[in-house]
C-alpha positions as CSV (number, residue, x, y, z in Angstrom):
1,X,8.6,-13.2,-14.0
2,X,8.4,-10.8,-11.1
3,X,5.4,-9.1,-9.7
4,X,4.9,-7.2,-6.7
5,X,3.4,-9.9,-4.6
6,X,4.7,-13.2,-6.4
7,X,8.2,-14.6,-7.8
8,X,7.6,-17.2,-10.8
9,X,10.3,-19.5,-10.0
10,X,11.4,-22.3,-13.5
11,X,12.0,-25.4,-12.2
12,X,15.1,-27.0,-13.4
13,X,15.0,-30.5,-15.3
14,X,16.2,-32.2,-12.7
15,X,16.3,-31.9,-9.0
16,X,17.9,-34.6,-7.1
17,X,19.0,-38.0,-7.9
18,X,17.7,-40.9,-5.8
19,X,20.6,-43.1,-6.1
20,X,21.2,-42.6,-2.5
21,X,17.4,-43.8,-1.3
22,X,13.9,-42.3,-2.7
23,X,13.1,-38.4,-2.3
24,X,10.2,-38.0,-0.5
25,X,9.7,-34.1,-1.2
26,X,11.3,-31.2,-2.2
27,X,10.4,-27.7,-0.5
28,X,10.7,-24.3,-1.1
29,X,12.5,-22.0,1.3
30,X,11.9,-18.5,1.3
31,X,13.5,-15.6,2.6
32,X,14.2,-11.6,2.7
33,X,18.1,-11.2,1.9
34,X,19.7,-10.2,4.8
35,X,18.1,-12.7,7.1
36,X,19.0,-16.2,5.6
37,X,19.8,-18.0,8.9
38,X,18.4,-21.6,8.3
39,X,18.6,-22.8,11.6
40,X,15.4,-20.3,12.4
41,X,12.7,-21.8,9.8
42,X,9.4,-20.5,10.5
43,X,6.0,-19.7,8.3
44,X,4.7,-16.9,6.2
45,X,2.7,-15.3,8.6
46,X,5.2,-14.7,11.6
47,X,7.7,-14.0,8.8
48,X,5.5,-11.1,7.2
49,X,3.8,-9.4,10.2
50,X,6.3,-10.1,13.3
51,X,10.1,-11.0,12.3
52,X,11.7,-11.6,9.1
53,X,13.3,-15.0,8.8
54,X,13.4,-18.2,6.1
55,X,9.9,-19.7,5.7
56,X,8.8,-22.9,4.1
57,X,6.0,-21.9,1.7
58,X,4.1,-25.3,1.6
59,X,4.7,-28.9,2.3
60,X,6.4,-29.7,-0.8
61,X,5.9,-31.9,-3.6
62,X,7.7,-35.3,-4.9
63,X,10.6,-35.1,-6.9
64,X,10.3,-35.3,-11.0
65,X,11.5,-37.7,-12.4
66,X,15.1,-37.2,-14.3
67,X,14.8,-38.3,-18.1
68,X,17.9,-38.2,-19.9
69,X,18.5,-37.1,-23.4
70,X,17.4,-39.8,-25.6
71,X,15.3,-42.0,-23.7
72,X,11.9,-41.7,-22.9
73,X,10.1,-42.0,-20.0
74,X,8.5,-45.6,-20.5
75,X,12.1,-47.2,-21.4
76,X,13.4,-45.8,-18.0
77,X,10.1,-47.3,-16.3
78,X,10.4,-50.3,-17.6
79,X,14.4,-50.6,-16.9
80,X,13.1,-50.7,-13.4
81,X,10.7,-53.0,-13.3
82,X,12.2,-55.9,-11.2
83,X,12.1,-53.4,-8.0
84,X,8.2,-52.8,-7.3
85,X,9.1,-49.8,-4.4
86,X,11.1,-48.1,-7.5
87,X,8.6,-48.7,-9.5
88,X,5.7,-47.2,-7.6
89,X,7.9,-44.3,-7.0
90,X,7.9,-43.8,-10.8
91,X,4.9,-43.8,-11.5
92,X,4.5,-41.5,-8.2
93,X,6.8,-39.5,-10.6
94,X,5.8,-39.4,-13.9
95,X,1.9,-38.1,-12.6
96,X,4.2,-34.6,-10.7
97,X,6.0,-34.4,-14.3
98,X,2.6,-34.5,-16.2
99,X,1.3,-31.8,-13.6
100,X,4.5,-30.1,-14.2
101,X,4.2,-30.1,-18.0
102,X,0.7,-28.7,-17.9
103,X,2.0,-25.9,-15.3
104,X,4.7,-25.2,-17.8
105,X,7.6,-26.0,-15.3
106,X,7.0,-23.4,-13.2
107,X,6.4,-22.6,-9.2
108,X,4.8,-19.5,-8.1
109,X,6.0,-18.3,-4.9
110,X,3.4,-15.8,-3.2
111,X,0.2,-17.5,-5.2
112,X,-1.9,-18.2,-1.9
113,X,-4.3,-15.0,-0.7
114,X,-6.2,-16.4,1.9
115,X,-3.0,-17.0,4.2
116,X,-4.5,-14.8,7.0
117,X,-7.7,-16.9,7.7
118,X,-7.9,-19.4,10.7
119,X,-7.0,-22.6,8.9
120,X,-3.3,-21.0,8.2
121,X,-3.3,-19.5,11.4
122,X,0.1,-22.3,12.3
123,X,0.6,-24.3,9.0
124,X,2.2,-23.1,6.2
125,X,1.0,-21.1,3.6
126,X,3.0,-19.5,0.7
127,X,1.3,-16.0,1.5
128,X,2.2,-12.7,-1.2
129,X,5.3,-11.4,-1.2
130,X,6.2,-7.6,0.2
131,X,6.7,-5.1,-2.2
132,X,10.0,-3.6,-3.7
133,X,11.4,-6.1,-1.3
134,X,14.9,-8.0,-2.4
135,X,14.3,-11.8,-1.4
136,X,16.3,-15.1,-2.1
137,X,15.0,-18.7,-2.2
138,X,16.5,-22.5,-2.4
139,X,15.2,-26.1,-2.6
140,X,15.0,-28.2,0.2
141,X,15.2,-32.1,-0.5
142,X,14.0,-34.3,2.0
143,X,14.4,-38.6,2.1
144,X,11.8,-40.9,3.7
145,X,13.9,-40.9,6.5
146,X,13.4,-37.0,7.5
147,X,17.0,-36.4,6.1
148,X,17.2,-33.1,4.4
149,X,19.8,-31.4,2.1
150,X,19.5,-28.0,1.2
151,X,20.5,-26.1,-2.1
152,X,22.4,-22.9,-2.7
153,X,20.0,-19.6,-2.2
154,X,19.2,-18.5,-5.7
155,X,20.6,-14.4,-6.5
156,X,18.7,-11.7,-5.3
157,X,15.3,-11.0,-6.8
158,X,13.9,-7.7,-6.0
159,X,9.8,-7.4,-6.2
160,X,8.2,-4.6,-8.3
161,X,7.0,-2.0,-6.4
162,X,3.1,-2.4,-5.8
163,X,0.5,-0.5,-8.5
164,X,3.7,-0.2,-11.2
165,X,4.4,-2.0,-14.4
166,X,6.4,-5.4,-14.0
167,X,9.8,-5.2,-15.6
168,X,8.5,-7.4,-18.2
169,X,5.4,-5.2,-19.0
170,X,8.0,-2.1,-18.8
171,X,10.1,-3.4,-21.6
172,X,6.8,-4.2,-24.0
173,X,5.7,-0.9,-23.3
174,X,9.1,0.8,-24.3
175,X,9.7,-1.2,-27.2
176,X,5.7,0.1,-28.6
177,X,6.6,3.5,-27.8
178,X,9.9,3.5,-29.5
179,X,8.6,1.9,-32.5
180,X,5.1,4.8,-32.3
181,X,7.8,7.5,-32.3
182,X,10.2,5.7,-35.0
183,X,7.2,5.7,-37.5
184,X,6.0,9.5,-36.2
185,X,9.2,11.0,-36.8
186,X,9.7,9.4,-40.2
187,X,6.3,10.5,-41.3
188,X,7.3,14.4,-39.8
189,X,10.8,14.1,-41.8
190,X,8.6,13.1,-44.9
191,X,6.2,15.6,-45.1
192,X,8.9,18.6,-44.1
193,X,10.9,17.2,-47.4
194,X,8.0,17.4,-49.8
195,X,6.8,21.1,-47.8
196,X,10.5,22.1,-49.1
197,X,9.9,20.8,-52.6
198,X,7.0,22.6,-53.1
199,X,7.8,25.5,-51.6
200,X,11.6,25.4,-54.0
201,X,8.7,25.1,-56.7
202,X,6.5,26.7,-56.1
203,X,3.9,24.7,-57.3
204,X,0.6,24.1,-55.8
205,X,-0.1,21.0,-53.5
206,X,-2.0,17.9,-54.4
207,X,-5.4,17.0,-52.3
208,X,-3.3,14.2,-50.7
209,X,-0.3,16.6,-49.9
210,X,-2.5,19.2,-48.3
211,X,-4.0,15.9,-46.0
212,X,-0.5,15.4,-45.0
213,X,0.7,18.8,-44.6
214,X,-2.6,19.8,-42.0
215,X,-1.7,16.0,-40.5
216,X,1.9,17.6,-39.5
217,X,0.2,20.9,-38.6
218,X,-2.3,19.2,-36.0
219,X,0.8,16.7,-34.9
220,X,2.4,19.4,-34.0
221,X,-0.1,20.9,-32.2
222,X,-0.7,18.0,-30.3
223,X,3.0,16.8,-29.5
224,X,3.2,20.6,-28.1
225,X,-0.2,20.3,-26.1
226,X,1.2,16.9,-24.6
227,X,4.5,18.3,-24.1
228,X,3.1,21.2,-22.1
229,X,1.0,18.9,-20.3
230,X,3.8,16.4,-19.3
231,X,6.0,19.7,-18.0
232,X,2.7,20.8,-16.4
233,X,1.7,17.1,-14.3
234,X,5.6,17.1,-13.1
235,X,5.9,20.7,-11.6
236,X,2.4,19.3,-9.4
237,X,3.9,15.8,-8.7
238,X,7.2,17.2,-7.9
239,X,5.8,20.5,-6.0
240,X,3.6,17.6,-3.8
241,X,0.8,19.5,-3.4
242,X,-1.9,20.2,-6.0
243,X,-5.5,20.3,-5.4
244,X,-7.6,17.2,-7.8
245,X,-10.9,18.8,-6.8
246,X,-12.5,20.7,-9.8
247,X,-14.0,23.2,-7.5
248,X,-10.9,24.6,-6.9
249,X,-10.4,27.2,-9.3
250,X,-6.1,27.8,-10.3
251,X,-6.8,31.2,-8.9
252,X,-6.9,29.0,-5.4
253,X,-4.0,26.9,-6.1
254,X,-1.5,30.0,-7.0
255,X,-3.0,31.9,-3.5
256,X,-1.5,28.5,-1.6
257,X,2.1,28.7,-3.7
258,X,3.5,29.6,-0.3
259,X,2.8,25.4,0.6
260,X,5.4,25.0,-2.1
261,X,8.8,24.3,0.1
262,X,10.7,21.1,-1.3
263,X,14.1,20.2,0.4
264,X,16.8,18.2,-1.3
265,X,17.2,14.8,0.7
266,X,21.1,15.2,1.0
267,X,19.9,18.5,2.6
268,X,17.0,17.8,4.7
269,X,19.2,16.7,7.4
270,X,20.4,20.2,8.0
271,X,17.1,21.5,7.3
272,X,15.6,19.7,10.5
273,X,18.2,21.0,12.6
274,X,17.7,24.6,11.4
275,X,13.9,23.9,12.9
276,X,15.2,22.7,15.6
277,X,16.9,26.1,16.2
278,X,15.8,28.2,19.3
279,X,14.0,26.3,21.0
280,X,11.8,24.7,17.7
281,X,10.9,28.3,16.4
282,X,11.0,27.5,12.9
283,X,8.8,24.2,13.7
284,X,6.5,26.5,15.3
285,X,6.2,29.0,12.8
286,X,5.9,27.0,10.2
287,X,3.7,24.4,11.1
288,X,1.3,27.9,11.9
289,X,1.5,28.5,8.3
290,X,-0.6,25.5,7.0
291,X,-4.2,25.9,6.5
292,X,-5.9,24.2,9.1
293,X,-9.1,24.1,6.4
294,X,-9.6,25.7,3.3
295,X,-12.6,28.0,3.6
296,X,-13.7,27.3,-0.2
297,X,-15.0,24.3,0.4
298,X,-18.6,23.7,2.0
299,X,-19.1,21.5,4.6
300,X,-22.7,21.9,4.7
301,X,-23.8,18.7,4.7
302,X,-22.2,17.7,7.8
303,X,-24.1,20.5,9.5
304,X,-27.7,18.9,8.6
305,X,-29.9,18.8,11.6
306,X,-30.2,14.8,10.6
307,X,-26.2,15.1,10.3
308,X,-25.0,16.6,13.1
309,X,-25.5,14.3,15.6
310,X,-23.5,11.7,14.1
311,X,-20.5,13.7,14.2
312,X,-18.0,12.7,17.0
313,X,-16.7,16.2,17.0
314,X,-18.4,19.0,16.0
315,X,-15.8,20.6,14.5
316,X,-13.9,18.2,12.4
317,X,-16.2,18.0,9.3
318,X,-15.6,16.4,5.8
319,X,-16.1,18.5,2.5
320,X,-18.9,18.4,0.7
321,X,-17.4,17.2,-2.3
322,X,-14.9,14.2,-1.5
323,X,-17.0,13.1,1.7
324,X,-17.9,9.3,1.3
325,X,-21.4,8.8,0.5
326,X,-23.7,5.9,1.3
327,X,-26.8,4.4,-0.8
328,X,-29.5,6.6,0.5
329,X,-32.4,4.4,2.7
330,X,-36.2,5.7,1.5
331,X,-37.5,7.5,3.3
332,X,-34.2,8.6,6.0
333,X,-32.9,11.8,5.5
334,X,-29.1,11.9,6.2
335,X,-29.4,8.1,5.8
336,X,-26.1,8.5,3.0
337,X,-24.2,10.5,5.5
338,X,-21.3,9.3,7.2
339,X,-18.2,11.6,8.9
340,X,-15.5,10.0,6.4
341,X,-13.2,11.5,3.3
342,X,-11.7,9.8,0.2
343,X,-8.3,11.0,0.1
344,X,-5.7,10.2,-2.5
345,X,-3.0,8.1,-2.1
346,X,0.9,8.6,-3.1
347,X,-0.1,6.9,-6.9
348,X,-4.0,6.4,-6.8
349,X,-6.8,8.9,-6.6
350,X,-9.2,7.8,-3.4
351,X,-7.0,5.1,-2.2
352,X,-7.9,5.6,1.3
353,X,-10.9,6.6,3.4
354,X,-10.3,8.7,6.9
355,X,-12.8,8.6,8.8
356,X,-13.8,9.1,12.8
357,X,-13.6,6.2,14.8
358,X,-17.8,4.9,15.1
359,X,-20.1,6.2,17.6
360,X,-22.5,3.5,19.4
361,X,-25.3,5.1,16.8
362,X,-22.8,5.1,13.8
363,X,-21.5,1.0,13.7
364,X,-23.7,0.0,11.3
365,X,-23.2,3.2,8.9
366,X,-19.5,2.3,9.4
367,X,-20.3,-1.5,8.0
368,X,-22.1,-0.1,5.4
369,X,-19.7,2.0,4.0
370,X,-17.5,-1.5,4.4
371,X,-19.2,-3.1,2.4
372,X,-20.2,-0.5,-0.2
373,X,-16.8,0.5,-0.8
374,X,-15.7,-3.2,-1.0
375,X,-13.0,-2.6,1.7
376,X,-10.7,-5.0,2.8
377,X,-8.3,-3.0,5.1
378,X,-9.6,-1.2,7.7
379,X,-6.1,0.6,9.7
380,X,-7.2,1.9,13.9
381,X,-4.4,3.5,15.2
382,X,-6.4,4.3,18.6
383,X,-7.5,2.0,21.5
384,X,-11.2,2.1,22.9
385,X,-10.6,3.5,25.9
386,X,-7.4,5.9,26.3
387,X,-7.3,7.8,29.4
388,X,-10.3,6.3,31.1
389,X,-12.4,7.9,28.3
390,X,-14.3,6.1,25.3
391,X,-11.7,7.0,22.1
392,X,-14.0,4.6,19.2
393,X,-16.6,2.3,20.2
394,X,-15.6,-1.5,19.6
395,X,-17.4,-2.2,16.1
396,X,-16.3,-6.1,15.8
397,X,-17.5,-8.9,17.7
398,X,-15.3,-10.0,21.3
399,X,-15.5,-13.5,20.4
400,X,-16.2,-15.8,17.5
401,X,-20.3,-15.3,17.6
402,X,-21.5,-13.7,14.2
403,X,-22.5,-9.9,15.2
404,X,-25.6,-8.5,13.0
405,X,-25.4,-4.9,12.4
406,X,-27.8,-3.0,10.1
407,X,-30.2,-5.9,10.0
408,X,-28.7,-7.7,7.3
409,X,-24.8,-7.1,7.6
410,X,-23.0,-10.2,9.8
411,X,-20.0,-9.9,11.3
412,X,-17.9,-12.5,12.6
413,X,-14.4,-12.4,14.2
414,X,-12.3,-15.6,12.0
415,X,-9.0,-15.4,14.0
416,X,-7.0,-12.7,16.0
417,X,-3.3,-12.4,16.4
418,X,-1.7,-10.1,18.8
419,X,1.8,-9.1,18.6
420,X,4.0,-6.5,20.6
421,X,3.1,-3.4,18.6
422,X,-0.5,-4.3,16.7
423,X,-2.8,-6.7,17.0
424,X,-4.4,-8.2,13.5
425,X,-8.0,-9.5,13.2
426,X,-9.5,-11.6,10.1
427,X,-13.3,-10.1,9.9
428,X,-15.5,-11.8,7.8
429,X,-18.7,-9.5,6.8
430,X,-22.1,-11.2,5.1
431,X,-25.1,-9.8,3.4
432,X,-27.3,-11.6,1.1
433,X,-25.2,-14.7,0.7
434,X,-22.1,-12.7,-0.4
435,X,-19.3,-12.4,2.0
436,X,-15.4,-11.2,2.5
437,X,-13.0,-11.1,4.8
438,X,-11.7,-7.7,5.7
439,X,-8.2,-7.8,7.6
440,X,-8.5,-5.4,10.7
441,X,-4.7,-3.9,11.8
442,X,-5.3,-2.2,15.4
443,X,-1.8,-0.2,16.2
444,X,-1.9,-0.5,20.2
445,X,1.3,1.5,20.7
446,X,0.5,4.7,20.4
447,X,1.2,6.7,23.8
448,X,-1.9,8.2,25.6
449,X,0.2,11.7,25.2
450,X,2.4,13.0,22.4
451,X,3.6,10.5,19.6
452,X,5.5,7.0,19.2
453,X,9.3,7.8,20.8
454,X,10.4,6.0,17.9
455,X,9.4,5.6,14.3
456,X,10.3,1.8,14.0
457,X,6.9,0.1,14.6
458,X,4.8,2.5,12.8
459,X,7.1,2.2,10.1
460,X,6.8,-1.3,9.9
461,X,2.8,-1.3,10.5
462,X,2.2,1.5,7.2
463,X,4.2,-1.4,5.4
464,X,2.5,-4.2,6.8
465,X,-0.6,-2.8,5.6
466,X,0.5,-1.5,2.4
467,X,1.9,-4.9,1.4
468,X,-1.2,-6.4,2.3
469,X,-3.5,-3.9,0.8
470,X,-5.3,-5.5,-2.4
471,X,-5.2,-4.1,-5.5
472,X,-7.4,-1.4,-6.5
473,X,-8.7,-1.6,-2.9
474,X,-9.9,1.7,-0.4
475,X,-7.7,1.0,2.5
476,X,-9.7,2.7,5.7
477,X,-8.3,4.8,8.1
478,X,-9.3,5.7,11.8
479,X,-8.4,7.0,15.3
480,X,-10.5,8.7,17.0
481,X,-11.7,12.1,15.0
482,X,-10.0,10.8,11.7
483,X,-7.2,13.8,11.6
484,X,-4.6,13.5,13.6
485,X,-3.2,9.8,13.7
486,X,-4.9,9.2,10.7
487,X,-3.2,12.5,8.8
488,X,0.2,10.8,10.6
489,X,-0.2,7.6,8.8
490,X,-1.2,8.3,5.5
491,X,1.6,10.6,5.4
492,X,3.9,8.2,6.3
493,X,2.5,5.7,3.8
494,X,2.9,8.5,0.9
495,X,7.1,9.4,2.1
496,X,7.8,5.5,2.6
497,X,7.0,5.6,-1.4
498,X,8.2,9.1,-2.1
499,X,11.5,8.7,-1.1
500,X,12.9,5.8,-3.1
501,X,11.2,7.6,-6.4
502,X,12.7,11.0,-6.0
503,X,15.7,13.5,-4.7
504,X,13.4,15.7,-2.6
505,X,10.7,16.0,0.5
506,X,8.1,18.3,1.1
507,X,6.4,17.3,4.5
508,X,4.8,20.6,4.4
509,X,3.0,20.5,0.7
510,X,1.9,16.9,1.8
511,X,0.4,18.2,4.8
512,X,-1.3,20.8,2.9
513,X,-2.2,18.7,0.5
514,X,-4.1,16.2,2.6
515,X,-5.9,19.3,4.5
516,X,-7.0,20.1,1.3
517,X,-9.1,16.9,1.3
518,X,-10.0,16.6,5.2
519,X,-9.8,19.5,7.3
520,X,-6.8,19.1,10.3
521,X,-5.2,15.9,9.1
522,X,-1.8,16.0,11.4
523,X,-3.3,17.9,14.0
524,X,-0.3,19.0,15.9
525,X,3.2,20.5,16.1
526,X,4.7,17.3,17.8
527,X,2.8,15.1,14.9
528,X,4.3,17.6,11.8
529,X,7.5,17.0,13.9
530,X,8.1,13.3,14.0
531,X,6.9,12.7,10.1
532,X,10.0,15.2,10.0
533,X,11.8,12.3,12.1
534,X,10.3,9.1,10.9
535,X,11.8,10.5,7.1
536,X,15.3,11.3,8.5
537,X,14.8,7.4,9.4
538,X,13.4,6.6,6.1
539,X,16.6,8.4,4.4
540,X,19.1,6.3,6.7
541,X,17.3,3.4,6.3
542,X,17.0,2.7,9.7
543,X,13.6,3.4,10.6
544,X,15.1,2.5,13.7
545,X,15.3,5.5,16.2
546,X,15.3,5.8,19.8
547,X,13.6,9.0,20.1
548,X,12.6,12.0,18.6
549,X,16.0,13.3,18.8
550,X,15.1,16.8,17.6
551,X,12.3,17.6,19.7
552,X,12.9,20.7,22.1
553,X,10.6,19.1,25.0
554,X,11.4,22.2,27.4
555,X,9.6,24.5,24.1
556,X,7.0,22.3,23.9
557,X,5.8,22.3,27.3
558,X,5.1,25.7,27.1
559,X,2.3,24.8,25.4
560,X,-1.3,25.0,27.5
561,X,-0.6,21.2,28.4
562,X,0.3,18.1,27.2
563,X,-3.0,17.6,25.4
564,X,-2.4,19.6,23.0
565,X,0.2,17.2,21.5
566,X,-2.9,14.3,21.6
567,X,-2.8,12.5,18.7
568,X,-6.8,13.6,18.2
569,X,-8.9,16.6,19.2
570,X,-10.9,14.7,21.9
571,X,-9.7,17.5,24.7
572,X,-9.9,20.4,22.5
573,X,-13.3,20.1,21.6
574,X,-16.5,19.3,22.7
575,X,-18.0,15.7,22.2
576,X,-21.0,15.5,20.3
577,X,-23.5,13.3,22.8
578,X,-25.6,11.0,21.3
């Protein structure tokens, strides 16, 4: 069985003979297919976060023993009894294959969860797989003299992609359905018969008959309702940008038809270039099409005299109606305010929270809305200090010393791993005796002006944390003001998936869309530009660019300055002061 974090792997009767000298232990090596070098064996953690390459996933375990047909496992013992090493080995044997029966003779590869705290920080763990990610495996047989022999890599396994049905689970659920629609249509072909009969008749119909002729009428009704329905959920899924708020009337949503411009992916190629076209014009003008905000939708609250101070900026707002909201203190007005928006996710409704990057007065709402929310993912794709100004005040501990925010909320830096590109921090967050660990992913390599000159690493980052996301978990996101980077990456995360499930792309309907949800997200032309690159990457599947090949730079520096492409608003507006 296949999920999209594990591989349940049968174990095979028997592994390796001992004639030639005991087996001390058999491992498990792991790897993505395309990187099956052997001779560069490392662990799960540098394997998943900084290169690909084989991994052992534990220490291993003793070799069954190898019962032949007929003979039972105390006649073999016993056979042996004249050598007390063999026989100790046995018995060392027969306990792994009494394990082994109660496991059903199985191995689960990805089992372990807890592969990013300090104890695994250079051991081995067998960590979760990456999902819809092909990967191979083999055993590794080792003898009490360190001599090793390797098997075969098995054939490629592909994990499911993460939130969908397993293929097992895919093939109950089609077999249900098929059998639901069997019995329907044989109960529709019944009663149509016996409607003909009477009407050939003409007769009058029995109490029963009537039942079943309204039961067709109302089947009917329904299979056409549903029908209409299922036409009606594909033209928004496939258009990419539909409004879930119910204060949006679908007088609103046929005003915004003009967000509406899907492009073939065997076109989009030419597409971009047409864009590109004197000197970006059609980047230009159509990036000045989207809705910077939609006007329908209050932001009132944000605007509180108790509120307003706590906004970094005072003109990037959340809506009143998907704004993240806190368990209100007694006696604190604005005490369930904080500047931070659910916004939906490629599959699942509120998946991730953007939100501005904490003010020294706004840490411990920021914990708090950790906590509340039960997030384990918080994404920064800013630094502290950028530019020799203040971007997000440093809300986790410098060194391992438990950090109380909020009087009752402790926080306490577990391990921290920096790599080229990111640097990843285990958290773990207390209050009242209950505790998690929340895995903190700072991107570091975002230039102080304009975007990433390649789409590789931020590629790889939205994946990182994707795979690592939990289910049914709010994964939060923040820069500085919670718009620009932010709108970037969450983008990114929704065309990685979008992509590999359908023939189009509509950057701008998913732009749209997320403004719809938080005012600004992608708040620039060179931003709306390189999601245009980072998918050209995504369709070659490179992801591997050396620069934003289509970018006019000449146009674009006819802009006021080079500020304006800043990931946030920081020099565009003025800093609320607290």
């Amino acid at each position: 069985m296949v999920t999209s974090r594990s591989i349940i792997v049968h174990m095979p009767a028997c592994f390796y003979s001992d004639d030639n000298g005991p087996i001390s232990s058999i491992q498990i090596i792991v790897s993505e297919s395309g990187v099956m070098d052997s001779r560069n064996i490392t662990n799960w953690k540098i394997a998943f976060f900084s290169r690909p390459a084989p991994y052992l996933t534990d220490n291993g375990f003793p070799n069954p023993l190898c019962v032949r047909d007929g003979e039972s496992r105390d006649t073999h013992t016993q056979t042996s009894r004249h050598n007390n090493s063999q026989i100790r080995h046995r018995i060392v044997r027969d306990r792994v294959l009494d394990r082994r029966d109660h496991q059903e003779d199985h191995y689960v590869i990805g089992e372990e969860g807890n592969c990013l705290t300090e104890e695994y920080s250079n051991t081995l763990c067998n960590g979760p797989l990456k999902p819809n990610t092909v990967y191979v495996f083999k055993f590794r047989a080792t003898n009490i003299q360190g001599q090793y022999t390797d098997s075969d890599y098995s054939e490629h396994i592909r994990t499911a992609v993460n939130g969908l049905l397993t293929r097992d689970e895919q093939i109950i659920l089609g077999v249900l359905l098929s059998f639901f629609l069997a019995v329907l249509l044989i109960i529709i072909i019944y009663a149509s018969v016996r409607i003909r009969q009477r009407q050939k008749e003409g007769g009058t119909y029995s109490p029963r008959e009537a039942e079943i002729i309204e039961t067709k009428f109302k089947l009917d009704q329904m299979i056409a309702v549903a029908d209409l329905e299922l036409k009606e959920e594909k033209l928004h899924r496939y258009s990419s940008f539909f409004f879930r708020r119910k204060e949006i009337f679908v007088i609103q949503l046929l005003s915004y038809r003009k967000s509406l411009k899907p492009v073939n992916k065997k076109s989009f190629l030419q597409h971009v270039e047409d864009l590109c076209a004197n000197e970006n014009a059609k980047f230009q003008e159509e990036f000045a099409e989207l809705p910077k905000l939609l006007h329908d939708l209050a932001t009132s609250d944000a605007d509180l005299p108790w509120n307003r101070s706590t906004n970094r900026f005072t003109n990037i707002k959340p809506y009143n109606n998907n704004r993240v909201k806190l368990l209100s203190e007694p006696g604190l007005p604005g005490s369930d305010y904080i500047n931070a928006s659910f916004i939906s996710g490629y599959l699942c409704p509120s998946e991730f929270i953007a939100t501005q990057g904490p003010l020294p007065g706004t840490v411990a709402d920021f914990w708090r809305m950790i906590w509340e929310t039960r997030t384990q993912t918080i994404a920064m794709l800013t630094q502290c200090y950028e530019k020799g100004r203040i971007r997000c005040h440093q809300y986790w501990p410098e060194d391992n010393k438990p950090v109380t925010v909020f009087g009752d909320i402790i926080i306490t830096k577990l391990t921290e791993d920096v790599y080229p590109d990111w640097t990843i921090r285990a958290l773990k967050v207390e209050r009242h005796g209950d505790f998690m660990v929340v895995h903190h992913f700072n991107y570091t390599s975002w230039p102080e002006h304009g975007v990433p000159e390649s789409s590789t690493t931020l590629i790889q980052f939205v994946r990182a944390i994707r795979a690592n996301r939990h289910e049914n978990t709010t994964i939060v996101v923040h820069c500085s003001a919670g718009v620009g980077r932010t709108g970037v990456f969450i983008a990114l995360d929704h065309l990685i998936q979008h992509v590999s499930d359908h023939d189009f792309v509509d950057i701008y309907g998913l732009v749209a869309e997320l403004r719809s949800e938080r005012m600004c997200m992608v708040q620039n032309l060179a931003q709306y530009m390189f999601l245009h690159q980072s998918t050209l990457d995504l369709l070659n599947s490179k992801g591997n660019s050396q620069s934003i090949w289509f970018v006019n730079y000449s146009a674009l520096e006819k802009m006021d300055s080079l500020d304006a492409m800043e990931g946030d608003v920081e020099l565009e507006w003025e800093e609320t002061t607290m």
